[in-house]
C-alpha positions in Angstrom: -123.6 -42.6 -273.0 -125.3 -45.8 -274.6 -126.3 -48.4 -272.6 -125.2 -52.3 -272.7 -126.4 -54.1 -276.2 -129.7 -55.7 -275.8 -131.3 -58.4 -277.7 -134.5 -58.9 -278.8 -136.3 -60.6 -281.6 -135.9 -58.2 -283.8 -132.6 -57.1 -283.6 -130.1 -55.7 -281.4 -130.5 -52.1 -280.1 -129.2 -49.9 -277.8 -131.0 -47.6 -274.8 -129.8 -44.2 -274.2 -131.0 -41.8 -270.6 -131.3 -38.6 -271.1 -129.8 -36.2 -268.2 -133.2 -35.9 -266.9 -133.9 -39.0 -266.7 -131.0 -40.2 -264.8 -131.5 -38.0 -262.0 -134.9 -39.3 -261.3 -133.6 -42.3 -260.6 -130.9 -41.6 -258.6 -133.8 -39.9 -256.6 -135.5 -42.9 -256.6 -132.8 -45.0 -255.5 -131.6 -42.4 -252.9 -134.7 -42.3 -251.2 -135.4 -46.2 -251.3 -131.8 -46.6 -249.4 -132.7 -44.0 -247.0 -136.1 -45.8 -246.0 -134.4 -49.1 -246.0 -131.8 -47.1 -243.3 -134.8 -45.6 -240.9 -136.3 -49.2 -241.7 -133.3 -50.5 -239.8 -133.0 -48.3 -237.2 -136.2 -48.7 -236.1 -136.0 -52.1 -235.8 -132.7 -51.7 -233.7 -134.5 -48.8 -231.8 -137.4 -51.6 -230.8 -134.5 -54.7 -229.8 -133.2 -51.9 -227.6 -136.7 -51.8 -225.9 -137.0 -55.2 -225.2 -133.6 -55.5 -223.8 -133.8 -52.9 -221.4 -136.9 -53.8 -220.1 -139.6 -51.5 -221.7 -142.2 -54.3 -222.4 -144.8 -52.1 -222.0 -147.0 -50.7 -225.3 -148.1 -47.8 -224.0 -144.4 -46.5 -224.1 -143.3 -48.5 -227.3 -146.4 -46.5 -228.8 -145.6 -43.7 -227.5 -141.6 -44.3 -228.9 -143.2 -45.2 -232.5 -145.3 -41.7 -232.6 -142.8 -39.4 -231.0 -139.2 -40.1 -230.5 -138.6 -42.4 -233.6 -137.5 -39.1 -235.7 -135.2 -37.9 -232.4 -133.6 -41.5 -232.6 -133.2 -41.5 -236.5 -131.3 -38.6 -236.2 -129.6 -39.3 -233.4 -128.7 -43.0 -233.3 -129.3 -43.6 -229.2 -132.7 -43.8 -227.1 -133.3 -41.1 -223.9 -134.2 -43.5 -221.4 -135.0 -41.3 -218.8 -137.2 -39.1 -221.4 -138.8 -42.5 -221.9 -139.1 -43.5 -218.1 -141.0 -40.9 -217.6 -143.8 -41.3 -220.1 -145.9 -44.0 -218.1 -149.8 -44.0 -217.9 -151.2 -41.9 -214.6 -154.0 -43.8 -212.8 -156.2 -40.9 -211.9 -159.3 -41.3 -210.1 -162.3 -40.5 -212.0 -164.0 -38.0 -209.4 -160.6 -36.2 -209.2 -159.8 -35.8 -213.1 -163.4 -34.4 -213.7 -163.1 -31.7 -211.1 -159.7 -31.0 -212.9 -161.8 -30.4 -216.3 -164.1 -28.1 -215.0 -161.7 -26.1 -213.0 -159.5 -26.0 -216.3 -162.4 -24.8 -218.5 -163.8 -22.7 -216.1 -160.6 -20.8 -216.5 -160.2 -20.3 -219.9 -164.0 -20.9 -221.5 -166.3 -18.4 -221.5 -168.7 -19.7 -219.4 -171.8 -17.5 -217.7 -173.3 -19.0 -214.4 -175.8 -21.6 -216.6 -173.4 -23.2 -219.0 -171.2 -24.0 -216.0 -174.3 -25.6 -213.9 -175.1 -27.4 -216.7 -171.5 -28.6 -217.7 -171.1 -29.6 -214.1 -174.6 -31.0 -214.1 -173.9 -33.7 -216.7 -170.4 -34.4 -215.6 -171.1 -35.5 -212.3 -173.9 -37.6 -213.7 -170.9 -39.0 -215.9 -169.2 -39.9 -213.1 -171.5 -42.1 -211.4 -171.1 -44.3 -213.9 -167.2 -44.2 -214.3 -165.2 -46.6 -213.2 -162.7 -46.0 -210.4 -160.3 -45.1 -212.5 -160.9 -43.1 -215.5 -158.1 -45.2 -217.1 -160.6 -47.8 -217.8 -163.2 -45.9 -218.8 -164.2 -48.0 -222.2 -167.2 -47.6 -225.1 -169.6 -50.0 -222.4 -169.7 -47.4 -220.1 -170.5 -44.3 -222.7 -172.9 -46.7 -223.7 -173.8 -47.5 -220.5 -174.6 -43.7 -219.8 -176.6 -42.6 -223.5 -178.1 -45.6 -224.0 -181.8 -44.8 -224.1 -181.8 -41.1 -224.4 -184.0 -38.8 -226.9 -181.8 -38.4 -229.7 -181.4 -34.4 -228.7 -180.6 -35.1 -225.2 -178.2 -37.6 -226.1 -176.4 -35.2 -228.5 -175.9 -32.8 -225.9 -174.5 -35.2 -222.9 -171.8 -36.9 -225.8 -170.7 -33.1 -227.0 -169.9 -32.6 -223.1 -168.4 -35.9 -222.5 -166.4 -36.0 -225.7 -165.0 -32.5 -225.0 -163.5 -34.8 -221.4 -162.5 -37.5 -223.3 -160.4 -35.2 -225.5 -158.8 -33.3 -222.7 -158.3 -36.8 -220.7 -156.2 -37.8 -223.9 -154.5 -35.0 -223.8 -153.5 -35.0 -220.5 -152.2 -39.2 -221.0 -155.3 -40.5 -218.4 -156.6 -42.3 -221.5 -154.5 -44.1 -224.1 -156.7 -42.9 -227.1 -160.3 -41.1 -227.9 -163.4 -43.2 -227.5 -166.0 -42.9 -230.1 -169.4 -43.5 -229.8 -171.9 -43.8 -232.5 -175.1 -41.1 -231.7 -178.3 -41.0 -233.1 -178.8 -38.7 -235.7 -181.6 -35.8 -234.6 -184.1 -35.2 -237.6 -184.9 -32.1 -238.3 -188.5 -30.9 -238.0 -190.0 -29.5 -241.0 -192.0 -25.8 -240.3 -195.1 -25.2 -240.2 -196.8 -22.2 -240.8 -200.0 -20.9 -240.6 -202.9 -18.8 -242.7 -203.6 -15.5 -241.6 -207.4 -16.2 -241.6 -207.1 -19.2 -239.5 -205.0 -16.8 -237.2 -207.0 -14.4 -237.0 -210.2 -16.5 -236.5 -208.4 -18.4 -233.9 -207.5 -15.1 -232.2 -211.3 -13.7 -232.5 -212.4 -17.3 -231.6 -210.7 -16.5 -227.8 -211.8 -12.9 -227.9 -215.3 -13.8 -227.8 -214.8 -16.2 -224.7 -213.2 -12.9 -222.9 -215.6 -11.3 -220.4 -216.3 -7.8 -219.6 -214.4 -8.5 -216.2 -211.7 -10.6 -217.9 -210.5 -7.8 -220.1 -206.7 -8.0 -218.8 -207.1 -11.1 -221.1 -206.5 -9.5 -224.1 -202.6 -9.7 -223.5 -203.1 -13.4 -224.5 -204.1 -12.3 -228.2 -201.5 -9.4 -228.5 -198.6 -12.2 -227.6 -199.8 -14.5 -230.7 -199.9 -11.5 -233.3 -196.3 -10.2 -231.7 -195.0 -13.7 -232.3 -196.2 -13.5 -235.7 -194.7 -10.3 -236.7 -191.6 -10.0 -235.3 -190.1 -13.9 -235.4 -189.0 -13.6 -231.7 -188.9 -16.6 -229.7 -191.5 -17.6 -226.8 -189.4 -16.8 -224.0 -187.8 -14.0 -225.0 -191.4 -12.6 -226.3 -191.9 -12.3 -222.0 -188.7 -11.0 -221.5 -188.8 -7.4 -223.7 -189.2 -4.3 -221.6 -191.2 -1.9 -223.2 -188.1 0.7 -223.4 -186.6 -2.0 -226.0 -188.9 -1.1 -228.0 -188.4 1.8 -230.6 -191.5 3.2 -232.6 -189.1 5.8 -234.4 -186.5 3.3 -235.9 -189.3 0.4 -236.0 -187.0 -2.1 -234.3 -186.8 -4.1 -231.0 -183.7 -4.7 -229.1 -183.3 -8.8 -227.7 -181.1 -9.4 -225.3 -181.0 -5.8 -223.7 -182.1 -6.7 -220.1 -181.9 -10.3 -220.3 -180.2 -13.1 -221.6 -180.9 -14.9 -225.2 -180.0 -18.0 -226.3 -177.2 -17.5 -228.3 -175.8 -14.7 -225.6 -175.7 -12.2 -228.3 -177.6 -9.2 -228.3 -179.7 -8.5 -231.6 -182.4 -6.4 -233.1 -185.9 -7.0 -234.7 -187.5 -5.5 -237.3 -191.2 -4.3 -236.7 -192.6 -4.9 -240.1 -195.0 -2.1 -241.7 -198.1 -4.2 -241.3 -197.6 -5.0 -238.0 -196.4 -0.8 -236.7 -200.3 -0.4 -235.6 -200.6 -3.3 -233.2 -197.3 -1.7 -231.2 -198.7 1.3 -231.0 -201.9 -0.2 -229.4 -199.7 -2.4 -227.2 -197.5 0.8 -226.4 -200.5 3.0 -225.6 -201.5 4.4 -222.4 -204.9 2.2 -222.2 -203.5 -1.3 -222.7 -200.6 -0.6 -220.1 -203.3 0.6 -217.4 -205.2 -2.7 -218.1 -203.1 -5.4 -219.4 -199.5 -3.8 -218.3 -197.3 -4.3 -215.4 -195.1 -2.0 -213.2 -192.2 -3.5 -213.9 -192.0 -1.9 -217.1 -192.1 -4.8 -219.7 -194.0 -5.2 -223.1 -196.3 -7.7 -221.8 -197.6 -9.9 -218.8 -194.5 -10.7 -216.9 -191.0 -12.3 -217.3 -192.0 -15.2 -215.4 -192.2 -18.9 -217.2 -196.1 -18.5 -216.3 -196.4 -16.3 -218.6 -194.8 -17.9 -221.7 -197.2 -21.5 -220.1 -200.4 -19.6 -220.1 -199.8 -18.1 -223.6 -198.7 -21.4 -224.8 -201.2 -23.5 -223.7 -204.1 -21.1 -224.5 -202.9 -21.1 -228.1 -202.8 -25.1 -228.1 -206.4 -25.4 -227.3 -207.4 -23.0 -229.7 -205.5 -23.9 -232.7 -204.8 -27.5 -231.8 -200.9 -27.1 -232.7 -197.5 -25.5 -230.8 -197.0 -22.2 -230.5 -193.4 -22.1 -232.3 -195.6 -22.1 -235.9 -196.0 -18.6 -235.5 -192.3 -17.8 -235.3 -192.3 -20.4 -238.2 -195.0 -18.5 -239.7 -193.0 -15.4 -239.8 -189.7 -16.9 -241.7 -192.1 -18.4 -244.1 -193.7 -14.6 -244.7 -190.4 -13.0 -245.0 -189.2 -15.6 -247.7 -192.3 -15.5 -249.6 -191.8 -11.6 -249.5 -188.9 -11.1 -250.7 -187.9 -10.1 -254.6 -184.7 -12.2 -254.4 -184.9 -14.8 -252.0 -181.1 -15.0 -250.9 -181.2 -12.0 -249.5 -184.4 -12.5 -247.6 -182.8 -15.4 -245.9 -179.5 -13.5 -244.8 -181.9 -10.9 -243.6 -184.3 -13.4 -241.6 -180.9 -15.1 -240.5 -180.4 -11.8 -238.7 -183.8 -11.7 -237.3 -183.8 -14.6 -235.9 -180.4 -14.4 -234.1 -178.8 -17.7 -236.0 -175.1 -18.2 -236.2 -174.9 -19.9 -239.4 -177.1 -19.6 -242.2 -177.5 -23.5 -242.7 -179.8 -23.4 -239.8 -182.1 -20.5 -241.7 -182.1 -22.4 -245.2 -185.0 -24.5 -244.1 -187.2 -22.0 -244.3 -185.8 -21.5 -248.1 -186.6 -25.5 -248.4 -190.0 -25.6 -247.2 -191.1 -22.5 -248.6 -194.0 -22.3 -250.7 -193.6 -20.6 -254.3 -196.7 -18.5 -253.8 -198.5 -17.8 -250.7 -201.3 -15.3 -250.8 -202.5 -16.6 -247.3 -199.2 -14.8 -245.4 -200.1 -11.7 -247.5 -203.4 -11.1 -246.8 -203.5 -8.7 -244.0 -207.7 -7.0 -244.1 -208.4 -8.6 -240.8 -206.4 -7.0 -238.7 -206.9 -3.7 -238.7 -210.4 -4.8 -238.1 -209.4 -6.9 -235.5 -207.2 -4.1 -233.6 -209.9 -1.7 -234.0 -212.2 -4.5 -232.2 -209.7 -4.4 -229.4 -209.4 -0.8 -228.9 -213.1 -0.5 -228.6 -213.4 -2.7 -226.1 -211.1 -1.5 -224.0 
């Protein structure tokens, strides 16, 4: 049906809706009356607040967010559902043992990650207020304020993971954010096999006849820059982890790693000649111990010995050998995807954004990590003077 005549300039003329069309705006006009209704209510729901006495926001907040649908539908309040909802002073000493006791039952925790936890809560708490009701941004600030960026990060993962549960729980009235310092990543570094291997015959040369056990120092370096393996878990390997027939090394066998997962290592070809001199009868009368693992001891001494020898004699950190040996594999590869998936696996990461550095940083071409005439030579060195 035609709409009423309108007039314009030009004429008179007359606008017709299509079926379509008309329905839409019904919609429209349906809808607009039905928030105009809620609209209403709502502000009814709110007078009824304030009349009976419910001044407080914390419950008119809590009304807005969760009853106002119940009430819409409805048309009356529950009171008593409302009474109820009130904000519980808890003492701050007695809602943080309540967090560890809750996550302690249903987090997977082993005996360190709950020290720690604990450890950093309790530090937490001396500077809570009484009440962990008023705990505000001053005091996280208060607390992280003039930490290394990396320690920081790791107190406000722990403390935010409270916060959340306190808000959960209605001790706090909302999260509370605080703004952390960014940690920047550290660019690799990796190292020339010639300026290895001097380095290593550098040290050798300094060994005397009745220092010979020495020679354990050297043989941690080249493991490190073979197999990827981290510093302390290079100290931690029992030699029966160790498999010549499959060429791989089990981490995390007899001791824990850092990501609690238990993985394996590739021995590379170039690198099956120095296990077998490490594995061999001679070096584990001389530079072995009883307890049955691949080097020295398990001890931190061990790893600080290694560590510090290395610095003096290269003049950089030890952890540019296990840098060293991502950069190798990369450079090695045909297709360099799947040389990171495969070096992810070596070196135990749970995502593969953590490995793609190495894939950054990596340089096109690099005879240096290649090059590997030295040592043989070098091994054969060793075995002679033993």
């Amino acid at each position: 049906m035609p709409s009423k005549p309108r007039k314009t300039q030009t004429g008179t003329y007359y606008i017709t809706w299509s079926n379509s069309e008309k329905n839409q705006k019904q919609k429209v006009e349906t809808l607009r009356t039905k928030k105009l209704s809620e609209a209403r209510k709502r502000a009814s729901a709110l007078d009824q607040l304030e009349r009976n006495g419910y001044h407080d926001p914390w419950q008119q907040s809590w009304f807005r967010n969760q009853n106002i649908k119940a009430f819409v539908e409805s048309g009356t309040i529950d009171f008593d559902q409302l009474s109820k909802h009130k904000e519980i002073k808890v003492l701050s000493m007695v809602a943080i043992d309540e967090f560890i006791d809750y996550k302690t039952k249903f987090a997977v925790w082993n005996l360190n990650t709950y020290h720690i936890v604990k450890n950093k809560l309790k530090l937490f708490e001396k500077i809570c207020p009484p009440y962990i009701n008023d705990l505000t941004k001053d005091h996280l600030h208060l607390f992280l304020h003039g930490k290394t960026p990396s320690y920081q990060r790791g107190l406000y993962k722990t403390i935010k993971s409270f916060i959340n549960w306190c808000v959960e729980r209605n001790y706090l009235r909302e999260a509370i954010k605080y703004p952390v310092v960014k940690v920047q990543t550290k660019i690799p570094t990796f190292i020339e096999n010639d300026v290895l291997f001097s380095g290593c015959e550098k040290y050798f040369d300094q060994i005397k006849k009745n220092q010979i056990y020495k020679i354990w120092i050297i043989c941690s370096w080249l493991v490190l820059r073979f197999t990827g393996v981290r510093p302390i878990e290079l100290h931690r390997i029992k030699r029966e982890d160790v498999s010549l027939e499959y060429k791989r090394i089990l981490i995390g066998g007899s001791f824990t790693t850092k990501t609690n997962r238990q993985r394996f290592v590739d021995i590379q070809d170039e690198a099956l000649a120095l296990f077998e001199f490490i594995l061999s009868d001679k070096f584990i009368s001389i530079c072995g111990n009883n307890d049955g693992y691949l080097l020295r001891a398990k001890n931190n001494r061990s790893q600080q010995i290694v560590a510090r020898v290395y610095k003096r004699i290269f003049e950089n950190k030890i952890y540019h050998l296990k840098d060293t040996y991502g950069f190798w594999i990369i450079t090695k590869s045909e297709r360099k995807d799947y040389g990171l998936i495969y070096l992810r696996d070596q070196y135990g990461h749970t995502s593969i954004s953590t490995t793609e550095i190495y894939l950054k940083y990596a340089p096109k071409e690099a005879p240096a990590l290649q090059d590997f005439t030295k040592l043989d030579y070098f091994l054969s060195k060793m075995i002679n003077f033993l």
